[in-house]
N, C-alpha and C positions, 0 to 999 in steps of 0.2 A: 504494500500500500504506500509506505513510504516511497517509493521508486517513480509510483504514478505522480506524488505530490511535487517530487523533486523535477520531473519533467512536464511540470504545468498542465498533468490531465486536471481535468474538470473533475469534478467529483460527483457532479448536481448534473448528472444525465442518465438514461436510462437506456441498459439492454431490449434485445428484441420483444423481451416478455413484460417490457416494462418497468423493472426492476432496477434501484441505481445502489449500489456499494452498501449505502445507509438500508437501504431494501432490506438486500440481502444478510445484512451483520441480522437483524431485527429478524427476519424471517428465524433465524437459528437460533433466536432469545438468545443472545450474545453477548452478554451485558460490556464486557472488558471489550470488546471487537467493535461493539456501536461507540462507545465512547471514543474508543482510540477513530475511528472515520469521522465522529463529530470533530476531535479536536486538531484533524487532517484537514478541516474546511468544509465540508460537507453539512448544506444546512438543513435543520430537524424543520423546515417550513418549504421545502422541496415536494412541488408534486408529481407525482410520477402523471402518465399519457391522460388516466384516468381523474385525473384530479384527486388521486389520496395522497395526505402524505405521512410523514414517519410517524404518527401517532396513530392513526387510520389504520395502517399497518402492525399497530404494536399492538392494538384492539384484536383485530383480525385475529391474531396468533400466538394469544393469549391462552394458554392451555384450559377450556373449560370444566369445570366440576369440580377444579383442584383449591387447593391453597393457595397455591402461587402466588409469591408477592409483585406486588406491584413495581416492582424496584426498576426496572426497563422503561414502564409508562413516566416515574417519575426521574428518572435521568433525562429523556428525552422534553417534558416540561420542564425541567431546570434550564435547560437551553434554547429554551424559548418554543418549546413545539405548540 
């Protein structure tokens, strides 16, 4: 990730499925991997083709029925989602 930053890829774009970096860290509940893409430049108010963005996403793929803490939806609000 580091490599894309340092050669001024974009980070606020999306794959053919629509999915951009921040997506996909989120998609794998990734807590340490979203942080570190937020603090690579990648904004938590990026919307992907569909108009969602990284919180929309964290909703999405939130493990239903469980406990699961919040911890992912509230890193992503601390940076403004």
């Amino acid at each position: 990730m580091e490599e894309l930053v340092k050669a001024n890829i974009n980070l606020d774009i999306c794959n053919k499925k629509s999915h951009s970096p921040l997506i996909l860290a989120i998609r794998k509940r990734d807590v340490i991997l979203v942080e570190k893409v937020i603090k690579l430049g990648a904004s938590t108010n990026f919307k992907d083709d569909y108009g969602r963005n990284s919180l929309h996403w964290a909703i999405n793929y939130s493990e239903p029925g469980s406990n699961a803490s919040f911890e992912l939806e509230e890193l992503l609000i601390s940076y403004g989602a």
